[in-house]
Short mmCIF file of the C-alpha atoms (twelve columns), coordinates in Angstrom:
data_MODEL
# 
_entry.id   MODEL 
# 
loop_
_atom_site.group_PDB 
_atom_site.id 
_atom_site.type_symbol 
_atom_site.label_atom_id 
_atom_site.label_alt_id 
_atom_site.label_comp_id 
_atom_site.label_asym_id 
_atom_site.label_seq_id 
_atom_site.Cartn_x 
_atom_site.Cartn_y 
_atom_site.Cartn_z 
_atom_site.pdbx_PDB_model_num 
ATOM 1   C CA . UNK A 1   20.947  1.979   -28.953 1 
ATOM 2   C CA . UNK A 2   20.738  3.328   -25.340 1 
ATOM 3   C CA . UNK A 3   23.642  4.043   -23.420 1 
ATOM 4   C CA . UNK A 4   23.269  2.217   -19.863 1 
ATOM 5   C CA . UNK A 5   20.530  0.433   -17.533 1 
ATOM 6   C CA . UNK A 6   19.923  3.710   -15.654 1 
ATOM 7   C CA . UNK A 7   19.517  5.373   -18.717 1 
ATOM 8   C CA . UNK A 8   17.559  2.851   -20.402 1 
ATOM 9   C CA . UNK A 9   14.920  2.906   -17.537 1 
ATOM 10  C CA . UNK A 10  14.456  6.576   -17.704 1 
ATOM 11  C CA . UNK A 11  14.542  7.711   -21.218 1 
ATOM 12  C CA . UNK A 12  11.682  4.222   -21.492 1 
ATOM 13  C CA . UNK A 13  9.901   5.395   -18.427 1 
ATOM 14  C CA . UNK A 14  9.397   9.446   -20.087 1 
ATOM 15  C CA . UNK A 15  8.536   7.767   -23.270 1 
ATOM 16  C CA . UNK A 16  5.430   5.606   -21.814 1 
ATOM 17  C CA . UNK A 17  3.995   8.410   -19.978 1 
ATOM 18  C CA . UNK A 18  4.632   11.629  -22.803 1 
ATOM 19  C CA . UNK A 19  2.194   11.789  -25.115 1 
ATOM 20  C CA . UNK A 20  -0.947  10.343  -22.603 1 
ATOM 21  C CA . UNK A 21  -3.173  10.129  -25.779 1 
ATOM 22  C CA . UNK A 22  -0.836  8.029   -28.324 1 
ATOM 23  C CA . UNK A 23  0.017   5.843   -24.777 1 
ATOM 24  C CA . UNK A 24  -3.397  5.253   -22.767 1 
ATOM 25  C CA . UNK A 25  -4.570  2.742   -25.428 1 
ATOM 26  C CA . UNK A 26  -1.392  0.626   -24.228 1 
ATOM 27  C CA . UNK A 27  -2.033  1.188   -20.698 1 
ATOM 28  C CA . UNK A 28  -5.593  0.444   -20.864 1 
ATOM 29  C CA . UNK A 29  -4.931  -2.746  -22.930 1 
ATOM 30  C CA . UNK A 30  -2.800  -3.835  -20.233 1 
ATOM 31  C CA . UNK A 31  -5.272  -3.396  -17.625 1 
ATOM 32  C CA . UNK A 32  -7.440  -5.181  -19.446 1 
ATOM 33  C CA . UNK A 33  -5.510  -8.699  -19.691 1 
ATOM 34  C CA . UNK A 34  -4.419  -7.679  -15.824 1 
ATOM 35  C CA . UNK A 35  -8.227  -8.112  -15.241 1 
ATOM 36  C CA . UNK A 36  -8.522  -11.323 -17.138 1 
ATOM 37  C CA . UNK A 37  -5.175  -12.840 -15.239 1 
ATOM 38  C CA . UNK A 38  -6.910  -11.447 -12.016 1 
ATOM 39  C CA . UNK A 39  -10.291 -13.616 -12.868 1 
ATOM 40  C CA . UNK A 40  -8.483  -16.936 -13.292 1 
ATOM 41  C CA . UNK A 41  -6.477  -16.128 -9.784  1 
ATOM 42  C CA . UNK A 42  -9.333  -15.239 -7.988  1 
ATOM 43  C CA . UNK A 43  -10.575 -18.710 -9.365  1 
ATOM 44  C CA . UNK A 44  -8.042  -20.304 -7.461  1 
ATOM 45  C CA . UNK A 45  -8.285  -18.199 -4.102  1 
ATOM 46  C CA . UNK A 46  -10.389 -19.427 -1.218  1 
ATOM 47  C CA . UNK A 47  -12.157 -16.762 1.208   1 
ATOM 48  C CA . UNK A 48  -13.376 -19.328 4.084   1 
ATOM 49  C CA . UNK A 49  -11.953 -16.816 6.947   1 
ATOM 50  C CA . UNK A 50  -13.662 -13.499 5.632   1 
ATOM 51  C CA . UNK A 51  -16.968 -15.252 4.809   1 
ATOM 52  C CA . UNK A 52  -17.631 -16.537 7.820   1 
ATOM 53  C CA . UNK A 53  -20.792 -15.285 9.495   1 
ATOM 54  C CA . UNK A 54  -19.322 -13.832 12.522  1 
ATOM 55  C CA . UNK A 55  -16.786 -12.627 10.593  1 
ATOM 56  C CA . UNK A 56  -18.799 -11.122 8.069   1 
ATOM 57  C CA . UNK A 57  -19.495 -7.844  10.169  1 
ATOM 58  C CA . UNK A 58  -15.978 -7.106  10.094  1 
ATOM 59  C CA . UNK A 59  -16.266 -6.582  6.205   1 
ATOM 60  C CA . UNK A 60  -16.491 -2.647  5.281   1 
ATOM 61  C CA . UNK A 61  -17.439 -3.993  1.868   1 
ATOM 62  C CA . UNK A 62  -18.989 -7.246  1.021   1 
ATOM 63  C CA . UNK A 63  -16.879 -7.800  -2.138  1 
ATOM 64  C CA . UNK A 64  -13.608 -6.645  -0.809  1 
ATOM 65  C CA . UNK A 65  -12.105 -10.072 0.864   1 
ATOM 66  C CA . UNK A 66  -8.841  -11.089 2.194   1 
ATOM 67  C CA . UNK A 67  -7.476  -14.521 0.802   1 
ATOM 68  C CA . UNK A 68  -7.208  -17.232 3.190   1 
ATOM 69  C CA . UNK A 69  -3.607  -17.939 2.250   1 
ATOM 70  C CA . UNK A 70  -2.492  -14.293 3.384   1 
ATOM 71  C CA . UNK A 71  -5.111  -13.147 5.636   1 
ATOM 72  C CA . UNK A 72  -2.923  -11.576 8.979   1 
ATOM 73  C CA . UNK A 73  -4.993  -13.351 11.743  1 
ATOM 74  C CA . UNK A 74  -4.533  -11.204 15.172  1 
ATOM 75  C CA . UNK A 75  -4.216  -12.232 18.642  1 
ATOM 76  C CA . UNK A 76  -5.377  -9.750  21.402  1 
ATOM 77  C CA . UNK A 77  -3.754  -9.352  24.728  1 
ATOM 78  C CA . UNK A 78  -3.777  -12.803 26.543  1 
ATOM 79  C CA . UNK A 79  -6.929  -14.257 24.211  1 
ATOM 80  C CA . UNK A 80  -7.001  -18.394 23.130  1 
ATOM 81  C CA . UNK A 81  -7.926  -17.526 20.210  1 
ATOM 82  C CA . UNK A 82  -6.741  -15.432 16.595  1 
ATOM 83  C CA . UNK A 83  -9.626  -13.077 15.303  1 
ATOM 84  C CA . UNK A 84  -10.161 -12.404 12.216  1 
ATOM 85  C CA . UNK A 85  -9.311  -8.942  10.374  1 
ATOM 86  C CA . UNK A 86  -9.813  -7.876  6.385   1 
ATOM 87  C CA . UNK A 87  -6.426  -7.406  6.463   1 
ATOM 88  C CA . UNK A 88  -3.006  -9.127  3.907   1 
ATOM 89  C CA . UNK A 89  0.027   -9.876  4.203   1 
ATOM 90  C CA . UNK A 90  2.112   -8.638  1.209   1 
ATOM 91  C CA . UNK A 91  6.159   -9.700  1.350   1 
ATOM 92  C CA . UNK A 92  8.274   -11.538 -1.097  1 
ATOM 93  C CA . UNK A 93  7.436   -9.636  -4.488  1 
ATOM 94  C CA . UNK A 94  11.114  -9.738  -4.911  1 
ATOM 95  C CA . UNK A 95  14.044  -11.794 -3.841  1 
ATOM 96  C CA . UNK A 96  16.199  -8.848  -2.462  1 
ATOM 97  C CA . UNK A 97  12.937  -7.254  -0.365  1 
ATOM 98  C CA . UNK A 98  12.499  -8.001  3.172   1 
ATOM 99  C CA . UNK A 99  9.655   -5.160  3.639   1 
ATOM 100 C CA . UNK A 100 6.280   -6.691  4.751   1 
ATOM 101 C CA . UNK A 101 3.255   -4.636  4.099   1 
ATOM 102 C CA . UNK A 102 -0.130  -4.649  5.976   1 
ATOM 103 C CA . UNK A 103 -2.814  -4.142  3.339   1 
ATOM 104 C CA . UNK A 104 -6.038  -3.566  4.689   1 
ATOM 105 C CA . UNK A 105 -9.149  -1.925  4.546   1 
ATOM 106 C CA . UNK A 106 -10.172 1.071   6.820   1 
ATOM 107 C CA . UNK A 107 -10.899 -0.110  10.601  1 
ATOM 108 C CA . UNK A 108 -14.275 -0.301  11.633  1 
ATOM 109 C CA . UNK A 109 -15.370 1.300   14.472  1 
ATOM 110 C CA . UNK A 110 -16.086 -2.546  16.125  1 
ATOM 111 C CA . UNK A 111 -12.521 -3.246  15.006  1 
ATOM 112 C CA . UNK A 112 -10.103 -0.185  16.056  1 
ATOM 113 C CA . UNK A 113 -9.099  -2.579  19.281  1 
ATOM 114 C CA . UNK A 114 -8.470  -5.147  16.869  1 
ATOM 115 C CA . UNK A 115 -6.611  -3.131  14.372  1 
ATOM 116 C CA . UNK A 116 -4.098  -1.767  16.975  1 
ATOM 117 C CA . UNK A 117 -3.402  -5.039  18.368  1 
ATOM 118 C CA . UNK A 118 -2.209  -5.817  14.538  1 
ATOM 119 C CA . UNK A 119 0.175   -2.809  15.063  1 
ATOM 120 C CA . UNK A 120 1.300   -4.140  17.763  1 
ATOM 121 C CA . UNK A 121 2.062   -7.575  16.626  1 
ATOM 122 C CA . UNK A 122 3.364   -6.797  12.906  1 
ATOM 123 C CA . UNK A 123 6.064   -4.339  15.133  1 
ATOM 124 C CA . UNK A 124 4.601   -1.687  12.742  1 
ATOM 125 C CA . UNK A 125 5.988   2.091   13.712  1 
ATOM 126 C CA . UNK A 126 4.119   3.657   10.357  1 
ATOM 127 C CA . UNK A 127 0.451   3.694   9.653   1 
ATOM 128 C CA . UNK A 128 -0.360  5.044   5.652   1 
ATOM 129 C CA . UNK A 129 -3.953  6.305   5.856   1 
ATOM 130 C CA . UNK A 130 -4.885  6.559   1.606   1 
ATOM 131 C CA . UNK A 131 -7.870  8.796   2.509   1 
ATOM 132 C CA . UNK A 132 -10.440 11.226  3.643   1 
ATOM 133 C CA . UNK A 133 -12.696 10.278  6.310   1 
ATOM 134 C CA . UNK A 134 -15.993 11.177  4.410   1 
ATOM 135 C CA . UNK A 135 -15.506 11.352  0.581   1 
ATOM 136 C CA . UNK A 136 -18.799 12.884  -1.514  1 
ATOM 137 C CA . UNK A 137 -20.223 13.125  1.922   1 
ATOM 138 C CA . UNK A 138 -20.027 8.947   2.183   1 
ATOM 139 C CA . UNK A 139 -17.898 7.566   4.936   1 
ATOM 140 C CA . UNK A 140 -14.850 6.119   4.206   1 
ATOM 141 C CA . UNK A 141 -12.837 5.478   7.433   1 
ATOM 142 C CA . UNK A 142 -14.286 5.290   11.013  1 
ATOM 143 C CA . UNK A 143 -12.245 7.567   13.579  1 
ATOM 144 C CA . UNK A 144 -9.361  4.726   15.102  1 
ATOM 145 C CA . UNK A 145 -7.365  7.668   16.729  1 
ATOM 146 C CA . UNK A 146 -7.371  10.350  19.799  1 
ATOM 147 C CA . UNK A 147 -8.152  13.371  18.188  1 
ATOM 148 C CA . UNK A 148 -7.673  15.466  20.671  1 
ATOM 149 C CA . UNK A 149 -3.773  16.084  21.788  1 
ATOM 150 C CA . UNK A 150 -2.631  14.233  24.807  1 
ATOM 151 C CA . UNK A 151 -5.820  12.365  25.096  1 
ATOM 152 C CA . UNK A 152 -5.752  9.335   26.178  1 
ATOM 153 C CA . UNK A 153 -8.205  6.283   24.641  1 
ATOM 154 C CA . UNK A 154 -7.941  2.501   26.311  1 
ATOM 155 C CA . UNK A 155 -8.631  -0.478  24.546  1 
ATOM 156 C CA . UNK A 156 -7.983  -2.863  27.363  1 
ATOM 157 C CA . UNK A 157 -4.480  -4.087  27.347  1 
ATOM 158 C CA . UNK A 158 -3.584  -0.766  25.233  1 
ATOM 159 C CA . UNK A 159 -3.655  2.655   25.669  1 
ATOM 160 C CA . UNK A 160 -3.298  5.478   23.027  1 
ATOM 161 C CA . UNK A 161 -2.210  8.789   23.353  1 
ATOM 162 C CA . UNK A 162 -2.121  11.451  20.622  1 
ATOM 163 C CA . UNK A 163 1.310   13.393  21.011  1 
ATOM 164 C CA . UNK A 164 1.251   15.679  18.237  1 
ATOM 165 C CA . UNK A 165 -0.169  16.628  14.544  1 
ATOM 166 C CA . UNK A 166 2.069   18.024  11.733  1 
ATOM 167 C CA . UNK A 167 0.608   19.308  8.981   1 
ATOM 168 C CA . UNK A 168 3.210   18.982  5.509   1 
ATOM 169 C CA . UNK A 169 3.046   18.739  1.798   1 
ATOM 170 C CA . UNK A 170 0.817   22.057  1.600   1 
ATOM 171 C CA . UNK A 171 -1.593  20.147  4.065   1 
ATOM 172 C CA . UNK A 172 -2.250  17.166  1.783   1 
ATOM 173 C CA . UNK A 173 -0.499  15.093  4.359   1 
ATOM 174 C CA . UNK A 174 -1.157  15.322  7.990   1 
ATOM 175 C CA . UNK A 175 1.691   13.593  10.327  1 
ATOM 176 C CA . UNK A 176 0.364   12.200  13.840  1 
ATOM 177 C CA . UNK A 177 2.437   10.767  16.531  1 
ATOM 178 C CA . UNK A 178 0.343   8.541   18.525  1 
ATOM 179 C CA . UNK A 179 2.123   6.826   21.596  1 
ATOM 180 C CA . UNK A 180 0.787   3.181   21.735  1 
ATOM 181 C CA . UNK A 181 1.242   1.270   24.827  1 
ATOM 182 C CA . UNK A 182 1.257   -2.244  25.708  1 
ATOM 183 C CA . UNK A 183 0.208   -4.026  29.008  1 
ATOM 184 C CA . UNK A 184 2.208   -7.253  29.425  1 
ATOM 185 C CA . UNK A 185 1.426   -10.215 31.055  1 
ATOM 186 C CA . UNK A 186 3.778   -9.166  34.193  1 
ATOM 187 C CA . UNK A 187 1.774   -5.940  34.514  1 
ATOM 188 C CA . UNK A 188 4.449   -3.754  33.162  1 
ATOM 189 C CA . UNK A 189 3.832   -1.732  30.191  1 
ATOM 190 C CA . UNK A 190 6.105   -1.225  27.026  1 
ATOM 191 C CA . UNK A 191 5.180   1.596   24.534  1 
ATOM 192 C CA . UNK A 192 6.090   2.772   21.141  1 
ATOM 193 C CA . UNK A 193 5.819   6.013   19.056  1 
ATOM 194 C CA . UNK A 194 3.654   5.246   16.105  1 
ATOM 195 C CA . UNK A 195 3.472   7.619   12.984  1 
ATOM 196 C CA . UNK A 196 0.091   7.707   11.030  1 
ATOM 197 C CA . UNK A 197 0.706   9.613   7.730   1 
ATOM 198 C CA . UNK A 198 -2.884  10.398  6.259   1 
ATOM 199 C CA . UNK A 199 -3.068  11.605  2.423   1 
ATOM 200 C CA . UNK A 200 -5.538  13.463  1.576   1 
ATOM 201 C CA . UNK A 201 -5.097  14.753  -1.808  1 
ATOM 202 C CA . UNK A 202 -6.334  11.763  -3.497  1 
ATOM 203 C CA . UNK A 203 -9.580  12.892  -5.070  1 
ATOM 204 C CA . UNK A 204 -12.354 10.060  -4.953  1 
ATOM 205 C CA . UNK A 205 -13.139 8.264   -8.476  1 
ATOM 206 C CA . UNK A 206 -10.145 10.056  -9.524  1 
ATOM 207 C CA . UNK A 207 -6.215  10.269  -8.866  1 
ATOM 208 C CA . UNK A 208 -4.133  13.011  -7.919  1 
ATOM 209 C CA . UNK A 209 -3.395  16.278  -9.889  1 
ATOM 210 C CA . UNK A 210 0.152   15.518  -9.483  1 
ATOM 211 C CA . UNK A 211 2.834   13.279  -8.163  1 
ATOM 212 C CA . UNK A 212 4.803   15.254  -6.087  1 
ATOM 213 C CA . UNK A 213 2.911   15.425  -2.628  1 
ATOM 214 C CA . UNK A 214 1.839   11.595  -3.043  1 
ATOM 215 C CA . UNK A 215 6.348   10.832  -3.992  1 
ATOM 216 C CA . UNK A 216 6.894   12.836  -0.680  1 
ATOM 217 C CA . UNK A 217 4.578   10.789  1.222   1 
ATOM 218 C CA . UNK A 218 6.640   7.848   0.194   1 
ATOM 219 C CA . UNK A 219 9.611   9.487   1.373   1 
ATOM 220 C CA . UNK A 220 8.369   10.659  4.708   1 
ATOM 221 C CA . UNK A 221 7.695   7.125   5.157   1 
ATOM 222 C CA . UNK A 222 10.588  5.843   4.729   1 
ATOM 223 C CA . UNK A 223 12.339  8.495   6.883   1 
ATOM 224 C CA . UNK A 224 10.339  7.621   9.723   1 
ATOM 225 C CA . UNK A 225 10.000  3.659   9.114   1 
ATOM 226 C CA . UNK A 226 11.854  1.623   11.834  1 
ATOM 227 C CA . UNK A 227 10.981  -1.963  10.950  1 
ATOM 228 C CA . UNK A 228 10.245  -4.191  8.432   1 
ATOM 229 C CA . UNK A 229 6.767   -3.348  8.154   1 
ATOM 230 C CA . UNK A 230 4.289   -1.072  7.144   1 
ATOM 231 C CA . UNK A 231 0.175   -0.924  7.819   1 
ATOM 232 C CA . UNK A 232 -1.317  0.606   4.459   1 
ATOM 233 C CA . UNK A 233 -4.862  1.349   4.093   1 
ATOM 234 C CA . UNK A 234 -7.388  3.695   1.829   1 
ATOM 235 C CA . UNK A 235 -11.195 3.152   2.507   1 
ATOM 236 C CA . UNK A 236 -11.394 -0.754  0.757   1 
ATOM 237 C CA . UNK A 237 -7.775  -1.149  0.906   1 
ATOM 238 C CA . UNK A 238 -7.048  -1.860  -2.476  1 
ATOM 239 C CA . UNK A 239 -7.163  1.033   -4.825  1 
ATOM 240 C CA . UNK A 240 -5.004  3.710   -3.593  1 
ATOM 241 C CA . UNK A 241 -3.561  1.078   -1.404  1 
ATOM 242 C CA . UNK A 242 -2.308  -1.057  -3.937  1 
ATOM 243 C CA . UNK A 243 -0.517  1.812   -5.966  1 
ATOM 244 C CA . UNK A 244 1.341   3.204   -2.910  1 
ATOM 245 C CA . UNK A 245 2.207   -0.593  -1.948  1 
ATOM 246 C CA . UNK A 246 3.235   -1.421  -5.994  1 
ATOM 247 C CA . UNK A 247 5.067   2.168   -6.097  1 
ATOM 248 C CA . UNK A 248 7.040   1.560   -3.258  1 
ATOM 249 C CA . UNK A 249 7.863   -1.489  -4.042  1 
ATOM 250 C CA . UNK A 250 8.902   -1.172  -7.732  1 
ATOM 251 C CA . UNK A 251 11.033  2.010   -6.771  1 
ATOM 252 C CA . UNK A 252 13.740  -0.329  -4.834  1 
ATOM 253 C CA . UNK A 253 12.863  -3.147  -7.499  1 
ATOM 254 C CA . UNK A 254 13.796  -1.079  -10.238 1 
ATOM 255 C CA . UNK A 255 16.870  0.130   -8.779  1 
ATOM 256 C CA . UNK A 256 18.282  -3.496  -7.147  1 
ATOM 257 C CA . UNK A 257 20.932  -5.527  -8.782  1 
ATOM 258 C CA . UNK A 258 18.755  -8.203  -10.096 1 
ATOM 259 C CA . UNK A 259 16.786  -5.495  -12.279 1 
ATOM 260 C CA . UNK A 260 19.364  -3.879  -13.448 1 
ATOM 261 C CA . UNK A 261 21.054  -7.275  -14.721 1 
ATOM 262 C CA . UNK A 262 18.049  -8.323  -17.374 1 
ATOM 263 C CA . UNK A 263 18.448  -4.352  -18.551 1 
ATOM 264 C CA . UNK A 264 21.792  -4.707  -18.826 1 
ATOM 265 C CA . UNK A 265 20.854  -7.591  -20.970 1 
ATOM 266 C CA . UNK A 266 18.776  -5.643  -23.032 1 
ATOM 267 C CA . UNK A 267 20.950  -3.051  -23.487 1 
ATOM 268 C CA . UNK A 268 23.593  -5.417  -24.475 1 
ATOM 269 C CA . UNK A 269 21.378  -6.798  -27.365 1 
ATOM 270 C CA . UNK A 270 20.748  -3.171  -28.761 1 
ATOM 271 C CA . UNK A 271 17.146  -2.617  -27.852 1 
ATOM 272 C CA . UNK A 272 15.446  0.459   -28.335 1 
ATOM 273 C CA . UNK A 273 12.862  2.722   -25.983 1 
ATOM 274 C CA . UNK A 274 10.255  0.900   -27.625 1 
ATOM 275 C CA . UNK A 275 11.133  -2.378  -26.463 1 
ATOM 276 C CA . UNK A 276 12.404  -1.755  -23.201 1 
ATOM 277 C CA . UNK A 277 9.250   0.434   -22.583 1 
ATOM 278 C CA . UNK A 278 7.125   -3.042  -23.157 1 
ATOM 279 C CA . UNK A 279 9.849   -4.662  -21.164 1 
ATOM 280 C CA . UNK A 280 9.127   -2.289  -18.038 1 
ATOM 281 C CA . UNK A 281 5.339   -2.645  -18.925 1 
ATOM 282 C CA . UNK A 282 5.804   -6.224  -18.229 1 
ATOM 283 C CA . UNK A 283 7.643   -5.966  -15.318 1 
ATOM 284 C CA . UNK A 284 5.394   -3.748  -13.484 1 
ATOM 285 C CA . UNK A 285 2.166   -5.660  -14.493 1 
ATOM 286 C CA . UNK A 286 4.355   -8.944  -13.058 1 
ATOM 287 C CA . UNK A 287 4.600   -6.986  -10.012 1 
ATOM 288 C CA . UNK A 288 0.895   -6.160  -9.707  1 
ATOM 289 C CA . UNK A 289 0.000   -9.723  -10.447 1 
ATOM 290 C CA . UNK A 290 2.156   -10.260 -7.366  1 
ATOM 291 C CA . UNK A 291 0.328   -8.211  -5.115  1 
ATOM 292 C CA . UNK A 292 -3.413  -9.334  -6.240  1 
ATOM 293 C CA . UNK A 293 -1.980  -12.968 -5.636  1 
ATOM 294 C CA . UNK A 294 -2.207  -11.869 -1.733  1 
ATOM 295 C CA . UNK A 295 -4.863  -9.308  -1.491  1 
ATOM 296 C CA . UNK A 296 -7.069  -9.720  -4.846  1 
ATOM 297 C CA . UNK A 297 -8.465  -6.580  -6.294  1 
ATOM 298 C CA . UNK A 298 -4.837  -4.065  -5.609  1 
ATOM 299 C CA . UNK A 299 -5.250  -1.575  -8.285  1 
ATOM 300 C CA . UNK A 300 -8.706  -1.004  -9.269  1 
ATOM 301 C CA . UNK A 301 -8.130  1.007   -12.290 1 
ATOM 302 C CA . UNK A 302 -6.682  1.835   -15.188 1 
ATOM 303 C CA . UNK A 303 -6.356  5.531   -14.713 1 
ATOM 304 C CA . UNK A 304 -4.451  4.153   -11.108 1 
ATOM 305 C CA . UNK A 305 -2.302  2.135   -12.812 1 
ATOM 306 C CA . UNK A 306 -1.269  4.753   -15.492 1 
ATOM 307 C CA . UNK A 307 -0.573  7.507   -12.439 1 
ATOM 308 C CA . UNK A 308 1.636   4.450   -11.221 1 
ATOM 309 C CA . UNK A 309 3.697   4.675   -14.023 1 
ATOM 310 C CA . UNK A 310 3.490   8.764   -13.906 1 
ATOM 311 C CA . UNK A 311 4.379   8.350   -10.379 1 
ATOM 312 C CA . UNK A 312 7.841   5.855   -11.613 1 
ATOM 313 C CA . UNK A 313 8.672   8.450   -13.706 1 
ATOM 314 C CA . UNK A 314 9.052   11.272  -11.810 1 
ATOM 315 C CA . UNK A 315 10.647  9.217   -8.858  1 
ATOM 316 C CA . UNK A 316 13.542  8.311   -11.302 1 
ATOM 317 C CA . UNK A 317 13.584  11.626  -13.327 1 
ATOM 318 C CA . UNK A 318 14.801  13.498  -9.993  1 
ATOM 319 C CA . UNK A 319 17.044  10.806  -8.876  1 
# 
């Protein structure tokens, strides 16, 4: 019998991920009936917004869509009218989570106005960047920034201004503070220090070597988040995307009151590694199910959604 909920969760947790060749079978077969769950969603999903012809340019890849349900429509300085952006809205994955994410796919260079506008309007202060600008010398991201230190770019009603780059994490993560500021309608202008974390040691078709650079980038997040929300994109914005949004969000999940209660139960009826390790299994493919509800397609892989679990494991090994 195990001991406690905390306990529980990390003796399971080491047990799923030791041993990668007895394990992957499991984590592959999950994948699989993720897929299959995914296919009767997407059944159910309507994409009116992103097919649109004159919204079709704004696609960086023709089968990466936004749901209309969740689709984060954006208004620009004193425009009629909300324009479109392959961007989600992810909230609500849990009852005791008030975080919003931004999922979306790496601006265009037609659509960095756009994209900043979105900033501006979620009340965003952090910007997760999930990759390289060129990966196997095809381009993943347009340039959306200054590069150049206390340049200044304007967008119309917005100006940007790149204060300062930090390089961390042995250089896998590069820190920028970009000053964004705001015209208003009374010609006075409010502004706001923006972070932009980019990771870079995410190898394409692959995952990471390790977890430890892409755990700190979670943490240097969260020392620097303000608000409730947070912009997240990669190069589609739903592979690496979806693993730091699920990762994030299952590491306050797994450690809230209402988690800890059905371990508890668990515990209480004598279960063993074995079963809570399906149990957790479960939960995290609930949680994923969650997330493809609002932007279809988070988590592309099965070798992604075993470093997920990696990624768990060392988060609540050191805590």
């Amino acid at each position: 019998m195990l001991a406690s909920p905390c306990l529980a969760l990390k003796e399971s947790l080491f047990y799923l991920v030791s041993s990668p060749s007895d394990k992957i079978p499991w984590f592959v077969k999950e994948f699989q009936r993720l897929e299959e769950l995914s296919r009767e969603l997407k059944r159910e999903q309507t994409f009116i917004k992103a097919r649109l012809p004159k919204n079709q340019v704004k696609n960086r890849y023709v089968d990466v869509l936004p749901c209309d349900e969740y689709c984060v429509a954006v208004k620009c300085c004193d425009a009629v009218e909300y324009v479109y952006l392959n961007a989600s809205r992810i909230s609500n994955i849990f009852p005791e989570d008030d975080r919003v994410y931004i999922a979306t796919q790496a601006p265009l260079k037609s659509c960095t106005k756009d994209f900043w506008h979105m900033v501006l309007q979620e009340e965003s202060n952090i910007i997760v960047m999930a990759t390289s600008l060129v990966e196997r010398g095809i381009s993943k991201c347009d340039i959306y920034w200054p590069t150049k230190e206390q340049t200044v770019w304007n967008l119309g009603c917005i100006q940007l201004c790149l204060e300062k780059e930090v390089f961390i994490a042995e250089n896998s993560i590069v820190r920028r503070h970009i000053r964004l500021c705001h015209k208003l309608s009374d010609g006075s202008m409010e502004d706001r220090l923006v972070y932009q974390f980019q990771y870079s040691g995410w190898p394409d078709h692959g995952i990471p070597i390790e977890t430890y650079s892409f755990l700190y980038l979670l943490e240097q997040v969260e020392k620097y988040r303000l608000g409730k929300s947070l912009v997240v994109h990669c190069s589609a914005g739903i592979g690496r995307t979806g693993v730091f949004c699920t990762l994030d969000i299952l590491r306050r999940y797994l450690s809230s009151h209402s988690f800890l209660q059905r371990m508890n139960a668990l515990v209480d009826k004598g279960a063993n590694k074995e079963e809570v390790a399906a149990f957790l299994i479960r939960v995290v493919s609930e949680t994923v199910v969650q997330l493809r509800k609002r932007r279809p397609g988070m988590i592309q892989t099965a070798q992604q959604f075993w470093f997920l679990f990696d990624c768990l494991t060392r988060n609540f090994d050191a805590s």
